[in-house]
ZAMARGU-4260 file (C-alpha; in steps of 0.2 Angstrom, whole numbers, plus 5000, padded with zeros to 4 digits):
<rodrens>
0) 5000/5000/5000 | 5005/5019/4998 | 5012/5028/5014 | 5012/5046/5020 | 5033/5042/5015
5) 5026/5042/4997 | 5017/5058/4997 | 5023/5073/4988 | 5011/5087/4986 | 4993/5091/4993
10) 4982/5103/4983 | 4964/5112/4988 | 4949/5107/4983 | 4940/5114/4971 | 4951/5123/4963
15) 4946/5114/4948 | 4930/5114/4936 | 4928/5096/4937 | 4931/5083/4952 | 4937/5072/4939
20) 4953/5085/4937 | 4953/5090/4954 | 4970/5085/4961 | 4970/5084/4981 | 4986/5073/4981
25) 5002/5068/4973 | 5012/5055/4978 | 5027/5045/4970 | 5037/5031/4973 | 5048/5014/4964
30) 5041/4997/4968 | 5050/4985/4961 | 5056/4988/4941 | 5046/5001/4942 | 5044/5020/4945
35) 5026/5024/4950 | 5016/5043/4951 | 4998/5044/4959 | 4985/5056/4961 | 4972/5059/4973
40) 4956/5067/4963 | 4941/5076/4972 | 4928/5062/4964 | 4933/5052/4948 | 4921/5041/4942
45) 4921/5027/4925 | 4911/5039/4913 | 4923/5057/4918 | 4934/5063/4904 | 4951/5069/4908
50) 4967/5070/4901 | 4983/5069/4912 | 5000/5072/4906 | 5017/5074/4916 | 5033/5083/4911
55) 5045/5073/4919 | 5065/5076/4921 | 5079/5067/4929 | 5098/5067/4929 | 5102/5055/4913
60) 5092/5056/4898 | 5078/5069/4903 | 5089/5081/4912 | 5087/5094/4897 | 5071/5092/4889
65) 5057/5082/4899 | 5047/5067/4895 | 5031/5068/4892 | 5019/5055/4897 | 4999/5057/4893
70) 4984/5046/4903 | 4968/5051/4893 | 4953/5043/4902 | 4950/5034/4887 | 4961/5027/4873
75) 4981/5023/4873 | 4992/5031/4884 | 5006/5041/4874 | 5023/5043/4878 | 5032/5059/4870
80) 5052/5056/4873 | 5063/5070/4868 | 5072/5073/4850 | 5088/5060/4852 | 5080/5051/4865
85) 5073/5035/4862 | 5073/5024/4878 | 5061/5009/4878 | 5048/5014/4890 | 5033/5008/4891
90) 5018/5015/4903 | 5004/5009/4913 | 4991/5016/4921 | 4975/5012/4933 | 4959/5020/4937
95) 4951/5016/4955 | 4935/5027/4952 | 4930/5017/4970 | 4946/5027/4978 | 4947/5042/4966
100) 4964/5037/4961 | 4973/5037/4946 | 4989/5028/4946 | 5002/5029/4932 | 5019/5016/4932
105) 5035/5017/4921 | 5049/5004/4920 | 5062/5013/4931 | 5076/5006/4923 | 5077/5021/4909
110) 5074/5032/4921 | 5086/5042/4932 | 5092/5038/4951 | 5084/5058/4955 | 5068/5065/4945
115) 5054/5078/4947 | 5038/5081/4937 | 5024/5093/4934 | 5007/5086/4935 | 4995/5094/4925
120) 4976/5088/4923 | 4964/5092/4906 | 4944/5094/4906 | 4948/5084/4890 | 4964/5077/4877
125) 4958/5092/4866 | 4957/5104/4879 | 4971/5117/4877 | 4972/5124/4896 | 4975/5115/4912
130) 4961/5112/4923 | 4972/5112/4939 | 4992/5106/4940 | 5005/5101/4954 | 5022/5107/4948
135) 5039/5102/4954 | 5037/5088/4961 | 5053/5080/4968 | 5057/5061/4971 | 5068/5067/4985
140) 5056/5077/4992 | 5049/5077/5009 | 5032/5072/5014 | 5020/5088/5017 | 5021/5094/5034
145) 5003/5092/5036 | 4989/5079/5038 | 4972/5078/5042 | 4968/5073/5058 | 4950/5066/5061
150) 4943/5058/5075 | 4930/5044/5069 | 4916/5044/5086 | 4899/5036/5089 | 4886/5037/5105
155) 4871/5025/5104 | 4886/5011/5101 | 4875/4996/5104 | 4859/5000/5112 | 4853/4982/5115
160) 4839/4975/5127 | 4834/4960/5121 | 4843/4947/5111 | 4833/4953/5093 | 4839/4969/5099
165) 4858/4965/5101 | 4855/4954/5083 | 4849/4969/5076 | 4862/4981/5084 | 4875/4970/5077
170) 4870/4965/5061 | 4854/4970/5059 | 4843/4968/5039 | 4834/4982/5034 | 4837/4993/5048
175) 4850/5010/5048 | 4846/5027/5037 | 4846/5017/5022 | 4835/5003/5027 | 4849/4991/5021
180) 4860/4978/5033 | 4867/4990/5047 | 4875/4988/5065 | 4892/4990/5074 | 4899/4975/5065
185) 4900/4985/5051 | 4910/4999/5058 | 4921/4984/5070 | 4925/4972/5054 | 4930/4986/5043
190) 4940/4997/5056 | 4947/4981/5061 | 4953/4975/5042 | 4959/4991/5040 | 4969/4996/5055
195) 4956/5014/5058 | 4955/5017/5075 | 4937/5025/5083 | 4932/5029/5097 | 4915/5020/5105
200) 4910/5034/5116 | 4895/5027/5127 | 4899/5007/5126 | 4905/5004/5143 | 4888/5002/5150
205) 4885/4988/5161 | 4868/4983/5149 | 4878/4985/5131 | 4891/4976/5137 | 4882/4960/5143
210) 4870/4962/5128 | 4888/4960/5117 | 4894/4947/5126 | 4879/4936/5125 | 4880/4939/5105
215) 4898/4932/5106 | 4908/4949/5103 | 4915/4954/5118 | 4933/4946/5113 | 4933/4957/5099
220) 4929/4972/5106 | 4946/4966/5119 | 4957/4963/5103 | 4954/4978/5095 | 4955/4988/5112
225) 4971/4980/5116 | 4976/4985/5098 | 4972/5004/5102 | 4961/5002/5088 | 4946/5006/5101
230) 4945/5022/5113 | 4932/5017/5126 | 4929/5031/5139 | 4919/5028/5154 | 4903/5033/5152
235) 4891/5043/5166 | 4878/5037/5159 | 4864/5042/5173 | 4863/5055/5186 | 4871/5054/5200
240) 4886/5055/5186 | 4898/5048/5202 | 4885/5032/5203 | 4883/5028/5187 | 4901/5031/5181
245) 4906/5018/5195 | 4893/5005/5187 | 4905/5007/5169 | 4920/5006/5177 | 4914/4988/5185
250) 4906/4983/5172 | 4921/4988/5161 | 4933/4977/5172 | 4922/4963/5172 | 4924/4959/5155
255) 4942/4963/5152 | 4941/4980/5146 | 4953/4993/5151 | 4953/5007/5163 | 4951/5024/5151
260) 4959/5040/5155 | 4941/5048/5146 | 4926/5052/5152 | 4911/5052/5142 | 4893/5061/5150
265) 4880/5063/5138 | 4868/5079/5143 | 4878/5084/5160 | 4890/5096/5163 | 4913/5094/5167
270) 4918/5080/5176 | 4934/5084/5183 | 4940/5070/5190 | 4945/5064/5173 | 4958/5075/5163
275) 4949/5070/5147 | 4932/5073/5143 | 4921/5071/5127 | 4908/5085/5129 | 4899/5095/5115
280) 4907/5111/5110 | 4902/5126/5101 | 4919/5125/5090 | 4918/5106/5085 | 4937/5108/5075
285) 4947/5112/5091 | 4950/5102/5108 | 4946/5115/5122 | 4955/5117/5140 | 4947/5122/5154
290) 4956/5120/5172 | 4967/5109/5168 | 4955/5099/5157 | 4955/5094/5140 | 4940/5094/5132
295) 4937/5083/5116 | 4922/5088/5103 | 4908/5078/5100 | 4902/5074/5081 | 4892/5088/5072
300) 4893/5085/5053 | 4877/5082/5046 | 4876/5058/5043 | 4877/5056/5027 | 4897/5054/5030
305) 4901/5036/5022 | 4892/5035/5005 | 4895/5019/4991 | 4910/5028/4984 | 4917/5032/5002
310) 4918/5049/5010 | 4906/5059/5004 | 4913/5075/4996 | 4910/5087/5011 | 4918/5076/5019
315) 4934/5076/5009 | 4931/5093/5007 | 4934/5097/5025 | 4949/5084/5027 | 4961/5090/5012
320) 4955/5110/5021 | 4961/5103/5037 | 4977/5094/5030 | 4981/5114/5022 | 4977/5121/5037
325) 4993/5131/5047 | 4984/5128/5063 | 4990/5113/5070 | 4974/5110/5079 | 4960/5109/5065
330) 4953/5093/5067 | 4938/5085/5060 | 4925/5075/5070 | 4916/5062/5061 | 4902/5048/5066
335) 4887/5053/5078 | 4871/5044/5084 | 4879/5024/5075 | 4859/5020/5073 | 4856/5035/5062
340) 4872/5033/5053 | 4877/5026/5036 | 4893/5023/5044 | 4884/5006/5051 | 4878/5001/5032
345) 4888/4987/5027 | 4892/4993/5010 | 4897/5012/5013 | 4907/5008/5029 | 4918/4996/5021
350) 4919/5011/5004 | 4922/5023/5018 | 4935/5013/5028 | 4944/5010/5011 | 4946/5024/5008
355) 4953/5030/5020 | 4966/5017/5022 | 4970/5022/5004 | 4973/5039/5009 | 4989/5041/5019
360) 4987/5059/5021 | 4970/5056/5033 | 4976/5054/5053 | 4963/5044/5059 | 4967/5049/5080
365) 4967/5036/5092 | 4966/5038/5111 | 4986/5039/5115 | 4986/5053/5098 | 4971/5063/5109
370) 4981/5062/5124 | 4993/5074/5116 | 4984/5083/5100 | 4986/5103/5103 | 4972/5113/5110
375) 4966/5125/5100 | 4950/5133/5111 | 4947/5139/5127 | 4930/5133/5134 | 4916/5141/5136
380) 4905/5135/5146 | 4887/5134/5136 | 4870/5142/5145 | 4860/5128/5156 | 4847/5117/5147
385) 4830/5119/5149 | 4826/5108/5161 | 4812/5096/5158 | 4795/5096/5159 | 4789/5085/5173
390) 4778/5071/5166 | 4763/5066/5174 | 4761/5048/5182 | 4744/5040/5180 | 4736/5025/5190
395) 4733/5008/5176 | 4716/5017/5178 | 4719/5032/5171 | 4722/5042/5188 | 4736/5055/5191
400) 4744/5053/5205 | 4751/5066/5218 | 4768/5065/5209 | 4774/5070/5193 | 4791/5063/5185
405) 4803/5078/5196 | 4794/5074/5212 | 4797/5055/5210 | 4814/5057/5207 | 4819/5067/5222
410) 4810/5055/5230 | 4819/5040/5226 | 4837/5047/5226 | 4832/5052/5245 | 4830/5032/5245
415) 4845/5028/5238 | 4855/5038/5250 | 4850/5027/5263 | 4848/5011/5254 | 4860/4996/5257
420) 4874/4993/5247 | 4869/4974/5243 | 4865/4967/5223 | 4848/4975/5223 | 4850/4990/5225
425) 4862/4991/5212 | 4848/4982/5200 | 4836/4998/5208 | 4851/5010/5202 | 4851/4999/5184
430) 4831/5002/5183 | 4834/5022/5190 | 4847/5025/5177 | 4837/5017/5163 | 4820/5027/5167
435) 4827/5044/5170 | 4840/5044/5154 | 4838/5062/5145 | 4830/5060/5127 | 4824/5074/5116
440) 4808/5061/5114 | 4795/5067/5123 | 4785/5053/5121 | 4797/5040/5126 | 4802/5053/5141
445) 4783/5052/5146 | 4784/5034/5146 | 4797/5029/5155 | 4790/5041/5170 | 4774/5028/5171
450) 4787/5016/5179 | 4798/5024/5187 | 4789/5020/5205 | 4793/5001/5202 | 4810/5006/5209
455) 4803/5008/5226 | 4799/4989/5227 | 4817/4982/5221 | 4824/4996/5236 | 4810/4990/5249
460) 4819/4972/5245 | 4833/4979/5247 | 4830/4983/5264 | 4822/4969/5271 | 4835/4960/5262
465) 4847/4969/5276 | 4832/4966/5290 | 4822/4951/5286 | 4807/4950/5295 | 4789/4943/5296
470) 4775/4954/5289 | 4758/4953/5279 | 4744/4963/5272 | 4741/4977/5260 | 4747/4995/5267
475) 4762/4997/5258 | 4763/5009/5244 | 4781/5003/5238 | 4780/5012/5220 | 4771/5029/5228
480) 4757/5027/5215 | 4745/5031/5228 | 4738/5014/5226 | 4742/5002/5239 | 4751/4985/5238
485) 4749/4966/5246 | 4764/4961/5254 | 4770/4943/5258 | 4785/4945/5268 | 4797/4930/5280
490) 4814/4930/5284 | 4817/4918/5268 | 4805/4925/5254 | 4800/4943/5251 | 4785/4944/5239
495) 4776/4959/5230 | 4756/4960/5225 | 4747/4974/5216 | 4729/4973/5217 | 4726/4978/5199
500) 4728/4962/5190 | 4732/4952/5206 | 4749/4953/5201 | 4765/4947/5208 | 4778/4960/5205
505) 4792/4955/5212 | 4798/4941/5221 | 4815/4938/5231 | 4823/4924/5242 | 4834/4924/5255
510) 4847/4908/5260 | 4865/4909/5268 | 4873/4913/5251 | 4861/4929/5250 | 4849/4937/5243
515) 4841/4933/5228 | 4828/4939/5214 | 4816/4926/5209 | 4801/4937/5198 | 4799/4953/5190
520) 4791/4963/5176 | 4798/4967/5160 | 4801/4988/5165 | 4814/4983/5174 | 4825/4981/5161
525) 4819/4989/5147 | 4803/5002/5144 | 4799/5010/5124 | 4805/4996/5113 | 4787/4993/5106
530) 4778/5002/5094 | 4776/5018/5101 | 4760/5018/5091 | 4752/5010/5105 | 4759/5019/5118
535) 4746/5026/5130 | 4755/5036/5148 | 4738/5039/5154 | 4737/5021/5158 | 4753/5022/5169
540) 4758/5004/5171 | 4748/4999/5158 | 4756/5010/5146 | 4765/4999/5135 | 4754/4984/5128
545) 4771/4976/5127 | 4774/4975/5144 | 4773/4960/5157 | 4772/4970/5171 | 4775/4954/5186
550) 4768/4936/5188 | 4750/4932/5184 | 4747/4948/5174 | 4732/4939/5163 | 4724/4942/5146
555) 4710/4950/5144 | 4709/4964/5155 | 4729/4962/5166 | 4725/4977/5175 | 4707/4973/5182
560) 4705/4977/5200 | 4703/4965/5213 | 4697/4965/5233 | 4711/4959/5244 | 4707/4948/5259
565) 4715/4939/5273 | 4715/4919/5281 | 4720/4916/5297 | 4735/4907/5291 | 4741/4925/5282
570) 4733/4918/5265 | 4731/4933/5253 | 4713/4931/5245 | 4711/4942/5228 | 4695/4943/5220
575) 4691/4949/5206 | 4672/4952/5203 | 4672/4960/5182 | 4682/4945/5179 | 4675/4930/5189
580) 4691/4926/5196 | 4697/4922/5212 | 4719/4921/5214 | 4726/4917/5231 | 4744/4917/5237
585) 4752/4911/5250 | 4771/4907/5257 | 4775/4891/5258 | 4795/4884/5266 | 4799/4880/5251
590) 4793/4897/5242 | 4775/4904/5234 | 4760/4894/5232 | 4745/4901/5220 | 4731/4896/5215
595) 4717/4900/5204 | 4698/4900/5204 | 4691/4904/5186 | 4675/4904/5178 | 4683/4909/5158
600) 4698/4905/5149 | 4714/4914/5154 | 4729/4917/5147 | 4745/4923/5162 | 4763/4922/5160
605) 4775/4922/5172 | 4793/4931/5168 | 4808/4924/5178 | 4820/4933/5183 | 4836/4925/5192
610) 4849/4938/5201 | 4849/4949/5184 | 4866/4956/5192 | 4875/4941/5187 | 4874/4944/5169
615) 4886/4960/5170 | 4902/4948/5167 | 4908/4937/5152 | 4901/4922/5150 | 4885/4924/5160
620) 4875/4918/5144 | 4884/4900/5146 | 4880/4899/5164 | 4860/4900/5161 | 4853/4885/5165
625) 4833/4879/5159 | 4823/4862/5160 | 4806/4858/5154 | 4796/4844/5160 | 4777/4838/5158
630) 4773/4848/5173 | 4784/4861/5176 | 4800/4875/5170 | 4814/4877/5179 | 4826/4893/5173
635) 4843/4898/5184 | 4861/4897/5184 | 4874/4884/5184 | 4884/4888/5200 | 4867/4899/5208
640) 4849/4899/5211 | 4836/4890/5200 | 4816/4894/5201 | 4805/4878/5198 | 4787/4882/5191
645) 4775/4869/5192 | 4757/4866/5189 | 4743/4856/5181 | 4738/4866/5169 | 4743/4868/5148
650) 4758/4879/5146 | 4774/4883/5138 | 4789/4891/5141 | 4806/4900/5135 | 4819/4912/5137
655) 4833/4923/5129 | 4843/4906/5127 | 4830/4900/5113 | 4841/4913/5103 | 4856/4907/5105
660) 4859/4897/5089 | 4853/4911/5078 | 4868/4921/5083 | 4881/4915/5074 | 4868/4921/5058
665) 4864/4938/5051 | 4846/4944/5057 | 4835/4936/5044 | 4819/4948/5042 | 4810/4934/5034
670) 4813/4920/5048 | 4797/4920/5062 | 4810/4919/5076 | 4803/4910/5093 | 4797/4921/5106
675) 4810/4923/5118 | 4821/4930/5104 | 4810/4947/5110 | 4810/4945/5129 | 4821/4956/5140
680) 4839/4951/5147 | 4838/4941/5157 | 4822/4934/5157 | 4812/4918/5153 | 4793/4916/5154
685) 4781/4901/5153 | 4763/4907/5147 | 4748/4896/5154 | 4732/4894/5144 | 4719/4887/5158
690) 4701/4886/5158 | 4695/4883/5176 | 4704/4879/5192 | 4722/4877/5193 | 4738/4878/5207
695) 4757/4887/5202 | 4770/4880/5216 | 4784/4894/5213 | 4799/4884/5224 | 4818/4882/5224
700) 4823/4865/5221
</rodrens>
């Protein structure tokens, strides 16, 4: 391949009529017998005519009078030697419209030890003036002082929730800007191939990460990263910055990714506990310094970047400027939001990935050349946001509550402060974070706020997972909806009931290797990944159709009210009079006992959810463990916990493992993939059709 070594001459862009005879670079070079001269063009394409011609002189027989050497776009090239010279040259030359190159060999042996040339490019062969020219040119000659450093950088990295989602994220058909086959593998494979660094700025997430381990890909991302073909800040990726930041430095360690001297917090302010941050600026073409911090530009060229032929031409446009410039701290900031980008499209990232390892005079930065890139800017600090509008939280019936979004917040970090530091808490944190990310989607924002209050149930476990204790009845309103809940609480088991639907939210146990998750709904791992089409906030928890929101949530009518009641032997009685259904729950030593009185066909499903904390680390995926039998489902982990669901009536169940041999594929948009393909990290659910009476044993084998 070409190196910077080789290149001669850079030249503007557009200084010509025509890209086709637009000469951005020069470069020359001997390879082998032969002598070989290339130029860079602004766009060059099969069906362009041009003419290029070269004087060229050396130190033997061209010293006085040049050869002359023409490469018409079509046609024979020529060779014009001077009177009395008749050396036995012969020419070659190659057209790479796909790189916009033009590249033009001589068999070196006729040609002196020291040369130089004048470059010269025609609209035509019969056009009598040059379009544009690059004159003395020098074998000898030093590279140009200049490059053009870029800096290739994507948030939204691999925002996956559910295995379809990580298939699509990664390799996804009929998906991206164009609606072809997009996803980070696109940008990894080709930056790999090609040796281009970029920089992956919100990846170290605890819930990307486990989502790219479970499609197989961590040990690339750990290649590439030991390679310095990755930058990987760590990423703030919820308030508390100082919480969440700890979260992605964990999670970063646990699956053999290096610390990071970069920060990276989408929508908040400095961080200045790290010396390198990436932060939008108002002067995207300069790093910034403020106290002592350096402060890297985020991406704000319009997508649109990497095209079929490679860059696009503002693109190139901006690079060869930048390569000109006599500030040494110009720099160009490509990539953006990966989802919305063509850089994900299979076909224009590999082009634009070409192209740039094509083009010696780009300086794709990596995280060591950021470490010590001039600092062009001072910063200044940009006004405050608009802060939010608080969204108002609804009932399942369509009731506000006495909180909007703001207040419930507050409320639950004044939770978290004095919430135990046990595993789960950090799954309420997990849920917090994911809730209350800023988007500029109002919609989705007003979504999300609907279940937000189902963190106060993981941080009520949380406590009595620090102080177990003996308790039952239906006074606790644990997600501060203003509706109370049923609770079923011993020192072994702690267990969650909403009277609308007579659902079980939540479940945890409790043994001497600690506390455990059991059940819970679908929210708390991922909220707005239906069709927002159906969306309805009014209908708080029943906001998104999509949802499974807890244990015995049935079909029709989930989120029915019931009456609670109690038996003298703390037996929670839940009737349901629209319905004509009677549920009733009870402990049990060996877990939860249910059982249903029914006078139409149901449909329920129950989603299991083993200690979700033990997917943050590599090879969680293989340690899932899941058996079906006549009579009942049993989902957990190899060296862990595992929940047994029985009962006599018809059912079926899965979980995210189903998907497992379809990874090693590209998504298939025309393959009716099982259902657990759709379900949430790291859940399974068995579905019961029943007509009639029936008993669920919810235990621990």
């Amino acid at each position: 391949p070409w190196a910077y070594a080789d290149l001669r001459r850079l030249d503007p862009a557009d200084d010509a009529p025509t890209h086709a005879a637009d000469i951005l670079a020069v470069y020359t070079r001997t390879s082998g017998y032969d002598l070989q001269i290339r130029l860079d063009l602004l766009d060059l394409t099969f069906a362009d005519n041009y003419l290029v011609e070269i004087h060229l002189w050396d130190n033997t027989h061209y010293a006085q009078s040049p050869l002359i050497i023409q490469i018409p776009a079509m046609g024979a090239n020529r060779l014009i030697q001077p009177a009395g010279v008749d050396s036995p040259l012969r020419v070659r030359s190659y057209r790479n419209p796909s790189l916009d190159t033009i590249t033009i060999a001589i068999n070196r042996i006729f040609i002196g030890e020291r040369y130089h040339f004048d470059i010269y490019t025609y609209l035509s062969p019969a056009d009598p003036t040059a379009a544009d020219q690059a004159l003395d040119i020098r074998s000898d000659g030093a590279p140009p002082l200049g490059r053009a450093p870029f800096l290739l950088a994507f948030t939204d990295s691999y925002p996956a929730y559910t295995p379809a989602q990580a298939m699509r994220r990664w390799d996804g058909a009929h998906t991206g800007p164009t609606g072809e086959r997009h996803g980070l593998r696109n940008v990894l494979d080709n930056a790999e191939r090609y040796g281009i660094p970029v920089a992956l700025l919100d990846l170290k997430t605890p819930t990307s990460l486990s989502a790219l381990d479970f499609v197989g890909k961590i040990d690339q991302i750990q290649r590439m990263a030991a390679r310095r073909l990755l930058t990987l800040p760590d990423v703030a990726f919820g308030e508390p910055a100082d919480v969440s930041l700890t979260y992605s430095r964990e999670a970063a360690q646990a699956f053999g990714l290096p610390a990071s001297p970069f920060v990276y917090a989408p929508f908040w302010g400095l961080l200045p506990a790290y010396r390198y941050q990436f932060i939008e600026l108002p002067d995207s073409t300069h790093l910034a310094r403020h106290a002592g911090q350096t402060l890297i530009p985020l991406p704000t060229l319009a997508d649109g970047q990497a095209t079929d032929d490679g860059l696009s031409l503002e693109v190139r446009r901006l690079l060869i400027q930048t390569a000109l410039s006599p500030d040494a701290g110009d720099v160009v900031v490509l990539g953006g939001s990966l989802p919305h980008s063509t850089w994900g499209d299979s076909d224009m990232a590999s082009a634009a990935f070409a192209y740039i390892a094509a083009h010696p005079w780009l300086w794709a930065l990596n995280g060591e050349d950021l470490l010590s890139f001039p600092v062009g800017a001072k910063y200044v600090s940009p006004p405050p946001p608009t802060p939010a509008t608080p969204s108002p939280i609804y009932t399942t019936q369509g009731q506000e509550t006495n909180l909007d979004s703001a207040a419930l917040q507050s409320r639950l970090l004044s939770e978290f402060h004095k919430a135990p530091e046990n595993p789960l808490t950090d799954s309420a944190w997990q849920m917090y974070f994911a809730l209350t990310a800023p988007t500029e989607d109002t919609r989705l924002q007003s979504l999300r706020a609907q279940y937000l209050g189902g963190v106060g149930g993981l941080l009520a476990a949380s406590r009595w997972a620090e102080n177990p204790e003996q308790q039952a009845g239906c006074a606790f309103d644990l997600d501060y909806d203003g509706q109370n809940e049923c609770l079923l609480v011993s020192p072994e088991y702690f267990a969650v009931v909403e009277t609308d639907g007579a659902r079980l939210t939540l479940l945890f146990s409790r043994d001497e290797s600690g506390v455990h998750q059991l059940i819970g709904h679908t929210a708390q791992f991922a909220v707005g990944i239906s069709d927002p089409s159906e969306w309805k906030a009014t209908r708080g928890e029943g906001a998104d159709p999509a949802q499974i929101m807890g244990a015995f949530s049935d079909t029709p009518k989930p989120f029915e009210n019931y009456t609670p009641a109690w038996t003298s032997n703390d037996t929670l009685i839940l009737t349901g009079t629209q319905v004509r259904r009677v549920k009733t729950f009870r402990l049990t030593v060996s877990g939860l006992e249910i059982r249903y009185y029914s006078k139409a066909p149901l449909s329920t499903r129950i989603p299991i959810a083993i200690d979700p904390w033990q997917r943050f680390h590599t090879g969680w995926e293989s340690e899932i463990r899941a058996d079906l039998s006549p009579n009942g489902w049993t989902w957990g982990l190899a060296d862990g916990i595992r929940l047994e669901v029985r009962t006599e009536a018809p059912f079926s169940a899965q979980g995210i493992t189903v998907s497992i041999p379809f990874l090693s594929q590209a998504e298939n948009p025309n393959l009716d993939y099982p259902a657990g393909h759709f379900y949430p990290f790291p859940l399974s659910v068995m579905e019961i059709q029943a007509n009639g009476d029936f008993t669920i044993l919810l235990s621990l084998p």
